[in-house]
N, C-alpha and C positions, 0 to 999 in steps of 0.2 A: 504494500500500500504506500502511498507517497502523500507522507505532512508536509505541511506547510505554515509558517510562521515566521518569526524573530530569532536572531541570535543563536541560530542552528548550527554554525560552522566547527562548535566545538564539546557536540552531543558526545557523551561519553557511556548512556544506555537508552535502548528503548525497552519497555516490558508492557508483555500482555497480560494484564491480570497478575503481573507480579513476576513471571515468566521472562526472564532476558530475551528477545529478538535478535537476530543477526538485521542489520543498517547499514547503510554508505549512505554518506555525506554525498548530496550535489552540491550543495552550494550553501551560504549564510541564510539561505529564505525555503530551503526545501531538504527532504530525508526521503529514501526507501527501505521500507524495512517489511520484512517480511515472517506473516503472524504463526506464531507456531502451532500445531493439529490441536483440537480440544473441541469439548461439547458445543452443538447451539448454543447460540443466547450472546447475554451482553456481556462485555469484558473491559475494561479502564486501561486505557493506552495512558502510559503517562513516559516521558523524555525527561532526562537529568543530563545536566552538564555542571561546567563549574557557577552556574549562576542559580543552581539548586536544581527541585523536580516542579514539572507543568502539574496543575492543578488534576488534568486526568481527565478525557474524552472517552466517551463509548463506542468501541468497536463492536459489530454484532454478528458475528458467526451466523450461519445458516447451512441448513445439513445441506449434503449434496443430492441432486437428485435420485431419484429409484430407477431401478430401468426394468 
């Protein structure tokens, strides 16, 4: 998935639900990072650098479909 915000260039975690992500840095104003397997539902992304951790966004899982 790819954030977007302020003062990204020197993100030092991202977590899903608490859960470290692997992230690369694009740029000061953008991240991709990518969410790691777990249940449906809602999960708090939250980003820590040296200017602390983001207050915490909802990411929402959704099963895959059936075939």
């Amino acid at each position: 998935m790819t954030l977007t915000g302020t003062a990204l260039g020197e993100v030092t975690s991202v977590l899903f639900g608490g859960v470290p992500a692997p992230f690369t840095v694009a740029s000061a104003t953008q991240i991709t990072a990518t969410a790691p397997a777990g249940a449906a539902g809602g999960i708090q992304v939250t980003v820590s650098g040296p200017g602390g951790t983001s207050g915490g966004l909802t990411y929402t899982r959704v099963e895959p479909p059936g075939i």
